[in-house]
C-alpha positions in Angstrom: 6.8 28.9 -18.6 3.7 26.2 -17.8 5.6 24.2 -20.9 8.8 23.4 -18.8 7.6 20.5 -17.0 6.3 17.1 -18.3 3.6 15.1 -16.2 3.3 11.9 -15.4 0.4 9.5 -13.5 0.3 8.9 -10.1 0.1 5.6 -9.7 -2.0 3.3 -12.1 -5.2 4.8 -10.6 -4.3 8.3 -9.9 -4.1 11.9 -11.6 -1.1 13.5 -13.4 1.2 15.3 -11.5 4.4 17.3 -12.5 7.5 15.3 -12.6 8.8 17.9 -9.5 6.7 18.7 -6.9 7.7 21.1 -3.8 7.9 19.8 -1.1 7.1 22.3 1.7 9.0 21.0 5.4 11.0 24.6 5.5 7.8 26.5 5.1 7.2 28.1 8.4 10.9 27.1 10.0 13.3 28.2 7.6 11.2 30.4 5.5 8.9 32.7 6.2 5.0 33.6 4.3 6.8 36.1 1.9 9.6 33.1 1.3 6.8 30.7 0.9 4.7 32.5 -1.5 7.8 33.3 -4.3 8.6 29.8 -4.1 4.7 28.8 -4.7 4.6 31.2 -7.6 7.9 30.2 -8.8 6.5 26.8 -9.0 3.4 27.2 -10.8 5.0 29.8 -13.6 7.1 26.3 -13.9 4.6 23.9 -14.2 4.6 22.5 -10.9 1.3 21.7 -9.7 2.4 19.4 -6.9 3.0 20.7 -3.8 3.4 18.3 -0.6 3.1 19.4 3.0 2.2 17.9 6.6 0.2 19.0 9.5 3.4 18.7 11.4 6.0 21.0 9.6 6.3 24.0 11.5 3.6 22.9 13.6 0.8 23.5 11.5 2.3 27.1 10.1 4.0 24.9 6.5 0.1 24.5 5.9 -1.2 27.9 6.9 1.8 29.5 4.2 0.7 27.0 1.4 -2.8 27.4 2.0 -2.3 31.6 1.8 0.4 31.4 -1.7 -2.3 29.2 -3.3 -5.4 31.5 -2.7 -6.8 32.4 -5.7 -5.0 30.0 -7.6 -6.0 26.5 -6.0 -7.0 25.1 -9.7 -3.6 25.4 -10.7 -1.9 23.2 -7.4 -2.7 19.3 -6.3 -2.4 19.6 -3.1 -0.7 16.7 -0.4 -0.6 16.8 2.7 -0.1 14.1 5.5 -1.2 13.6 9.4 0.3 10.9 11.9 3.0 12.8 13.5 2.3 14.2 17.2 0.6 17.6 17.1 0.0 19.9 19.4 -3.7 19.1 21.0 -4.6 16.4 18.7 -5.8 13.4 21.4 -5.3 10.6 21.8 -1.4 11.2 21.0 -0.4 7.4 21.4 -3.4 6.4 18.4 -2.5 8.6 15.8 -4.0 6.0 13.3 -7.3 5.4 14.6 -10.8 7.7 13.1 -11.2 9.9 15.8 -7.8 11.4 15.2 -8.2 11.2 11.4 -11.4 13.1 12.1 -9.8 15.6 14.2 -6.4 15.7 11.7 -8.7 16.8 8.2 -10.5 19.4 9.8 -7.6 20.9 10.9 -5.7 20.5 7.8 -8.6 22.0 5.6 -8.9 24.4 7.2 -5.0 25.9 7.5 -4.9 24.9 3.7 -8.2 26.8 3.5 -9.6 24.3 1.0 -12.7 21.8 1.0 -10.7 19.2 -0.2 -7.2 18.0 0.1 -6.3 16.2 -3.2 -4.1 13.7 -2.0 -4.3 12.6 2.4 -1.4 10.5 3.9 -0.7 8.9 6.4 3.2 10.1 7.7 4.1 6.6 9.2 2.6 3.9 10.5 1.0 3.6 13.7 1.8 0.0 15.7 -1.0 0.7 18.2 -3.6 1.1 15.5 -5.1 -1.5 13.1 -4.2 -0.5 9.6 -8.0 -1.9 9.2 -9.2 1.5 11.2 -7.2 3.8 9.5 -8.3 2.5 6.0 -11.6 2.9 7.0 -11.6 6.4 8.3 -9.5 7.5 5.3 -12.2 6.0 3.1 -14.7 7.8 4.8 -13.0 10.9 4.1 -12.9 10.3 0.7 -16.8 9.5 0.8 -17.3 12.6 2.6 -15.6 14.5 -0.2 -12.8 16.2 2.3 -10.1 13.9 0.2 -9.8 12.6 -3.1 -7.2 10.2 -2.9 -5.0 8.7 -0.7 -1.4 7.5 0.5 1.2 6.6 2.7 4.6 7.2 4.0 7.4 5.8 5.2 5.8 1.9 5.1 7.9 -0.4 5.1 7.6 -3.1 2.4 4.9 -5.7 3.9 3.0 -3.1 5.8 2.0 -1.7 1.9 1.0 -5.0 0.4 -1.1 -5.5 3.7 -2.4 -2.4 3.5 -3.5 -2.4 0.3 -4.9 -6.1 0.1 -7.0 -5.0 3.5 -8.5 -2.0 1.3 -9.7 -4.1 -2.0 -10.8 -7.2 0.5 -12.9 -4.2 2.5 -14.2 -2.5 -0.4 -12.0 0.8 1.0 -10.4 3.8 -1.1 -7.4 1.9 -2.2 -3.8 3.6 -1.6 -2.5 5.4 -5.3 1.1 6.6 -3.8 3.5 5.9 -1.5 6.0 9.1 0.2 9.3 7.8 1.4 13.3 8.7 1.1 15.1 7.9 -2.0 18.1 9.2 -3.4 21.4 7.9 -5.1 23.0 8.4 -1.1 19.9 6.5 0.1 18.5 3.5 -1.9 17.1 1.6 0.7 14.3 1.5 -0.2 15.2 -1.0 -3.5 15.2 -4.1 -1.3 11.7 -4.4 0.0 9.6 -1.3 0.0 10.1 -0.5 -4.4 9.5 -4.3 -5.2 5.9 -3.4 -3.4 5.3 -0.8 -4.8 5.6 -2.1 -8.4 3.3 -5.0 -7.5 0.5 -2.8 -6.6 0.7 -0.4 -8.8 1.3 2.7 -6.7 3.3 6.0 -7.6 6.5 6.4 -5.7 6.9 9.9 -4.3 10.9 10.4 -3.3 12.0 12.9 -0.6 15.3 14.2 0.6 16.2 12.7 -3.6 19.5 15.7 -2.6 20.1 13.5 0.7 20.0 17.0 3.0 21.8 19.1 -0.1 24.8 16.8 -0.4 23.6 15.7 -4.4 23.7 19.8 -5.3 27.4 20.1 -5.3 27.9 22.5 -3.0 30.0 20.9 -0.2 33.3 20.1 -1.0 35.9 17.6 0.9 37.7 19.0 3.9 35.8 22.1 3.7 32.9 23.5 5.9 29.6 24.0 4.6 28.0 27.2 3.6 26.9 29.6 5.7 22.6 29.0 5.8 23.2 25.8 4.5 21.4 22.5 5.9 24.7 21.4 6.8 25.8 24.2 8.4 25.8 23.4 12.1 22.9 21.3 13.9 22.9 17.6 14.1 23.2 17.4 10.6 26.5 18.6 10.4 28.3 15.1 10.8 27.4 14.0 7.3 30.3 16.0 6.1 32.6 14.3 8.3 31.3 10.8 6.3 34.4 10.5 3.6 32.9 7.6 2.1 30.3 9.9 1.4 32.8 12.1 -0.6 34.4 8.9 -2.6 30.5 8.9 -3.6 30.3 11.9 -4.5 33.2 12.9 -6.6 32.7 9.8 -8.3 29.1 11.0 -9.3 30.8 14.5 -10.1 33.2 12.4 -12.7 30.1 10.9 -14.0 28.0 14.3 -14.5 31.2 16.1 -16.0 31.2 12.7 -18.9 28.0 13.3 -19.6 28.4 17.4 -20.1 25.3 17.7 -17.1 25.6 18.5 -13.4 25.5 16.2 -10.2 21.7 18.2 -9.4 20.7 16.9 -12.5 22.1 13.1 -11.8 20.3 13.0 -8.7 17.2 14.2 -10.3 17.2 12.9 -13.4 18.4 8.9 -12.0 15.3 9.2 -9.6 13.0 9.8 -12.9 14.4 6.9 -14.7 12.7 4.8 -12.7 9.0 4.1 -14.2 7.6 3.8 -10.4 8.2 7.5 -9.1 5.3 9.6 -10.6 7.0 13.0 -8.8 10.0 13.8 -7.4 9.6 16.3 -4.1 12.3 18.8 -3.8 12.1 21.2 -1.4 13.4 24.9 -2.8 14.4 28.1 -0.3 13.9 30.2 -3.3 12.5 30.9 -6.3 16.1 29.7 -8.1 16.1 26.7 -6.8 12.5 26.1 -8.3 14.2 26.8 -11.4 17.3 24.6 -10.9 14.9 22.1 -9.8 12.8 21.9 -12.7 16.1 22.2 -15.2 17.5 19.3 -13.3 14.4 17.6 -14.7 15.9 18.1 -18.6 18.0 14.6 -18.2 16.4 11.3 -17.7 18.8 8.2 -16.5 18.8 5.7 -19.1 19.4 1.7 -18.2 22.9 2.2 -19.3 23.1 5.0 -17.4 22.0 2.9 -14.1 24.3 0.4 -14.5 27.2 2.6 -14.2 25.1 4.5 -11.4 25.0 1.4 -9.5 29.0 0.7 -10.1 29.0 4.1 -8.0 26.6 3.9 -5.2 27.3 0.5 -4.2 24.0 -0.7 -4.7 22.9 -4.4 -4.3 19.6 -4.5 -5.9 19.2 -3.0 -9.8 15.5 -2.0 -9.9 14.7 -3.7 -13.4 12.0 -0.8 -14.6 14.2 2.4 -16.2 11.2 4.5 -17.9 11.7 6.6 -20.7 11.0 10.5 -20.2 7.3 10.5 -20.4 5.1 12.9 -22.6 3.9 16.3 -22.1 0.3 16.3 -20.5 -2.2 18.0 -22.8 -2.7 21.1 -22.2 
C-alpha cells in the first residue's frame, strides 16, 4: 500500500514529505505503546513517512512510543519533533528559547526518539524573554552538529516569521523550511497575517487540529451528545458542541460533501491540500482505521471553484489566492 499517498516539498528548500503526516499528541495520554505502534505501522504500509511529535506530549512518553514503533524502520519515517513548552527538569523554565535549553531539549529528544538525528526541530512557540537571534543560533548549531537536519516553527504569528527568517539569512543561520500551526475550515485564522508570510518566504505550511477536535469527521450531530471516548466527550472541550453556529457550519459543509458525492473528512482534508503552501497535513489517528480514513480523505483535492463556495460557508474574509493542483507521485 506505499502507492496510496502522493508527496509533496516541504517548503522551497526542504525534502518531500507525504501529503498526511501523523501527528502523535495522544501518544502516551490517550493511547498506549501497543496503540502507538499499530498506528505507526498503519502509517507506513500507507505511505506516510511523516510523523510529528513534541517533547511535551505526554511528558516526554509521545516520543519514547514513536521512537520504539520506528525501530528498525527509521529509513522509512521523517521524523518532527518540537521543544519550547515547559518540561519537567529542563532549566531555566522562563528561557525556553535561549541555547542552553535548546542544548538540554535535543539531547533529550534524541535520545527518547532513540535516533542521532531528528529530521525536522521546532520550536512550539515563541519565547518573549528570548531573542529570536539566540534561538536561531543554537538551532543552527544543531544542525552544524548534525543532531538536526532542518528546521521550523510553530504557532508564530505573522511578523515574528518574516523576522525570523530575515535574522537567519542576514546571520548566515540554517534558515526556517516550515512553519506548524492550526488550520482548518472551523479555524482559518491563520489567512490574515500568518499564510501571507509564509508564502513570501517560501516555507511549507504544516496544519494541525485540520478536524478542529473531531468536529470536521461527522460524527457529532446537533442536539445530541458526543460519543462515548470521543474528544468531545466530557472535559473542557465539551462546550464546542453547545456552539450552534458551529452546526449551521457544519451541515452546510455536509450539503456541500453530499453535492460532490465525498464525505465532510474528505472536505476538511482535501480544502487544506488545495492550498499550494501546506506541504503535509498532520492528523492525528487512535487507530489504525483512522490512518486509513485519513489517507482516503487525501483522494479529493479542493479546486478554486471549490474554495469559493467553501468560503460562502465558513465565513471567511480573506480568499488565499494559491489553490494547487494535486501534486505528483514521488519516485519511487
Amino acid at each position: 500500500m506505499s502507492g496510496d499517498l502522493r508527496r509533496r516539498r516541504l517548503g522551497a528548500a526542504g525534502p518531500e514529505v507525504s501529503e498526511i503526516g501523523i501527528g502523535t499528541n495522544n501518544f502516551g495520554r490517550r493511547l498506549d505503546k501497543k496503540g502507538a505502534e499499530e498506528v505507526v505501522s498503519a502509517a507506513l504500509e500507507h505511505g506516510i513517512n511523516l510523523f510529528d511529535t513534541a517533547d511535551s506530549y505526554g511528558a516526554g512518553e509521545s516520543e519514547r512510543f514513536l521512537g520504539e514503533a520506528l525501530r528498525g524502520r527509521r529509513g522509512d519515517a521523517f521524523v518532527a519533533t518540537k521543544f519550547g513548552v515547559s518540561m519537567p527538569g529542563l532549566e531555566p523554565s522562563d528561557r525556553r528559547g535561549s541555547r542552553e535549553y535548546i542544548r538540554a531539549a535535543i539531547d533529550g529528544s534524541l535520545g527518547r526518539l532513540q535516533v542521532d538525528c531528528i529530521d525536522l526541530y521546532q520550536m512550539h512557540q515563541p519565547d518573549p524573554a528570548t531573542p529570536i537571534a539566540e534561538t536561531l543560533g543554537a538551532m543552527h548549531e544543531l544542525v552544524e552538529q548534525g543532531k538536526v537536519r532542518w528546521i521550523g516553527v510553530s504557532n508564530f504569528a505573522g511578523w515574528q516569521l518574516l523576522d525570523a527568517q530575515g535574522i537567519a539569512r542576514t546571520e548566515h543561520l540554517t534558515e526556517l523550511i516550515s512553519s506548524q500551526d492550526e488550520y482548518s475550515l472551523l479555524n482559518r485564522g491563520i489567512e490574515q497575517e500568518v499564510l501571507p508570510a509564509i508564502e513570501h518566504l517560501g516555507l511549507g505550511l504544516l496544519p494541525y487540529f485540520p478536524l478542529a477536535s473531531g468536529l470536521l469527521t461527522g460524527k457529532y450531530r446537533r442536539g445530541q451528545p458526543a460519543p462515548a471516548g470521543t474528544r468531545l466527550a466530557g472535559g473542557p472541550h465539551a462546550a464546542e458542541l453547545a456552539d450552534q453556529s458551529r452546526f449551521d457550519i457544519l451541515e452546510k459543509l455536509e450539503e456541500f460533501a453530499g453535492e460532490r458525492g465525498i464525505s465532510l473528512l474528505q472536505v476538511a482534508i482535501g480544502s487544506l491540500l488545495g492550498r499550494a503552501t501546506v506541504s503535509s497535513v498532520i492528523a492525528g489517528a487512535m487507530s489504525p482505521a483512522q490512518v486509513t480514513a485519513n489517507v482516503a480523505a487525501a483522494s479529493w483535492v479542493a479546486s478554486a471553484e471549490d474554495w469559493r463556495a467553501l468560503d460562502l460557508i465558513t465565513g471567511s474574509s480573506r480568499s488565499c489566492g494559491i489553490v494547487g493542483p494535486p501534486s505528483s507521485p514521488a519516485p519511487g
